[in-house]
C-alpha positions in Angstrom: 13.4 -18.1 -13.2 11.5 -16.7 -10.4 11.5 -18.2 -6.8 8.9 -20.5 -5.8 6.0 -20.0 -3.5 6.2 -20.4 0.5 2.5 -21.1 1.5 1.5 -21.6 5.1 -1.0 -20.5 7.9 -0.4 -16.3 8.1 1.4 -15.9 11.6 0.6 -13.3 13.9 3.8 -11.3 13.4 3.4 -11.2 9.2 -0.4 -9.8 9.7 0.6 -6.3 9.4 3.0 -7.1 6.5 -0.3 -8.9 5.2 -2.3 -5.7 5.4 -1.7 -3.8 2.1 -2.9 -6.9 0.3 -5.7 -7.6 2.9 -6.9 -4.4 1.8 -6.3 -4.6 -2.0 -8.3 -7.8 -2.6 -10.0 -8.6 0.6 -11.8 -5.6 1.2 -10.0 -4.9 4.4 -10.7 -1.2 5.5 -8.2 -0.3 8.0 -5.0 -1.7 9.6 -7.2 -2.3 12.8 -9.8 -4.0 11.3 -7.8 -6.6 9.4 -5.8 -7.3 12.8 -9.1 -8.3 14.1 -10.5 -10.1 11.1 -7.2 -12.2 11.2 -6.9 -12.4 15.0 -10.8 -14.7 14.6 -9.3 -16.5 12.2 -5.6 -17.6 13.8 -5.2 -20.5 16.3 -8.5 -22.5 15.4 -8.7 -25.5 13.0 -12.3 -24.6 11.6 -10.6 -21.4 10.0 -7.6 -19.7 9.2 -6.0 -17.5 6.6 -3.0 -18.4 4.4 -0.3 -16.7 2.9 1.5 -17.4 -0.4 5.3 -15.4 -0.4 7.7 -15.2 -2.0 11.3 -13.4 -2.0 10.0 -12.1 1.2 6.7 -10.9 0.1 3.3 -12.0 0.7 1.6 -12.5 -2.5 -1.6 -14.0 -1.9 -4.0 -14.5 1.0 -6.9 -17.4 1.4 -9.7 -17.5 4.1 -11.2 -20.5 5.0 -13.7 -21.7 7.2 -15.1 -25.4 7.6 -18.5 -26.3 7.9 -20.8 -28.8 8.6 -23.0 -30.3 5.3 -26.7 -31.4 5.6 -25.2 -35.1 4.8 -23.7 -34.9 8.4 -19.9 -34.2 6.4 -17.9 -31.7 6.5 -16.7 -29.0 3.7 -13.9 -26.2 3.2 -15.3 -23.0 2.7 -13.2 -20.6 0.9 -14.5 -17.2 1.7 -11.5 -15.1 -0.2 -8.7 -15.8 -2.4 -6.6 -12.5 -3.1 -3.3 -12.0 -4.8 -1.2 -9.1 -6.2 1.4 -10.2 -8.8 1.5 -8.7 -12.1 2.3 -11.7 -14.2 0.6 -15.1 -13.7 -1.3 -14.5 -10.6 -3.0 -17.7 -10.8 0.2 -19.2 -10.1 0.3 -18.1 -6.5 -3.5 -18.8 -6.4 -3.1 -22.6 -7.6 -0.8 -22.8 -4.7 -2.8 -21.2 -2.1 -5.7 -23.6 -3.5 -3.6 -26.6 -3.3 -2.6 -25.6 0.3 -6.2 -25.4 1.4 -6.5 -28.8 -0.5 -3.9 -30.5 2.2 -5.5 -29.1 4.7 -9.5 -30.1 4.0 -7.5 -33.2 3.3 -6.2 -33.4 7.0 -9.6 -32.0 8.4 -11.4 -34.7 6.9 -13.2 -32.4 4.4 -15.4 -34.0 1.8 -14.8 -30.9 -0.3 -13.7 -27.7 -0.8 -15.7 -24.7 -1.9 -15.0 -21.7 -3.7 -17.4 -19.2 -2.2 -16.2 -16.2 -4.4 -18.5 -13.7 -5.9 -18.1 -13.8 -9.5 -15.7 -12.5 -11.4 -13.9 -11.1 -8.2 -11.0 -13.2 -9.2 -10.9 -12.9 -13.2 -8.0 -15.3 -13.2 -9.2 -18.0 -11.3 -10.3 -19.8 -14.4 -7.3 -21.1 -14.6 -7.5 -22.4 -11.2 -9.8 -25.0 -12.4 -8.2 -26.9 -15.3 -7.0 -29.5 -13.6 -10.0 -31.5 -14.2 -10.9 -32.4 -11.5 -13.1 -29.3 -10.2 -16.5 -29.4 -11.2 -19.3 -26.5 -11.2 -21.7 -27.3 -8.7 -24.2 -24.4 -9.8 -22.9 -21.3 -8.8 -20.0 -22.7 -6.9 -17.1 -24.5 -8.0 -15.5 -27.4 -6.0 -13.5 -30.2 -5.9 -12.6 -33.1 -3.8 -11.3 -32.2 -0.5 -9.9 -35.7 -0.1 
């Protein structure tokens, strides 16, 4: 049986180890780049990245940002949900999802928004069996709380 999934917040000293996956599914051009693109996202509770590893590898990145809503709310944005593994990816993407759950939770989120372009995550389907996600037009979303 394989190991499970750590998930939390990328830190500053895992970025670089970050990058080859950064690049793969994020669109990350260079090493330079993605420093920068996770430096604005470190260290601030309106955004962040995190990481799912396992057996010492990261797996799976999510970017976030949180954001006001015309009702005078707030929602979770997820900008990007990337993950390399050759068997069951949505595995590590449930728990990257679930992780950004807790944490719109905390942040007093209304929701949580998957902001992907469509079918840049061909697995993600799965994602969204739980029932309690709903397709709000071209976005799917679920409770943040």
């Amino acid at each position: 049986m394989s190991a499970p999934y750590h998930v939390s917040t990328l830190q500053a000293a895992r970025v670089d180890a970050a990058f080859p996956l950064a690049n793969a599914c994020l669109g990350a051009t260079d090493l330079a780049s993605w420093r920068g693109t996770a430096s604005r996202f470190s260290g601030r509770a309106d955004r962040g990245l995190i990481a799912a590893e396992r057996e010492g590898y990261i797996t799976g990145l999510l970017a976030y940002a949180v954001l006001p809503t015309p009702a005078g709310g707030r929602e979770m944005v997820v900008h990007a949900l990337g993950v390399l593994e050759l068997l069951f990816p949505e595995h590590a993407g449930l728990a990257l999802v679930e992780a950004a759950r807790t944490i719109a939770r905390d942040l007093d989120c209304a929701d949580v928004v998957l902001a992907l372009p469509e079918r840049s995550v061909p697995w993600a389907a799965a994602l969204f069996s739980g029932g309690d996600w709903h397709d709000a037009g071209r976005l799917a979303v679920a409770p943040g709380r």
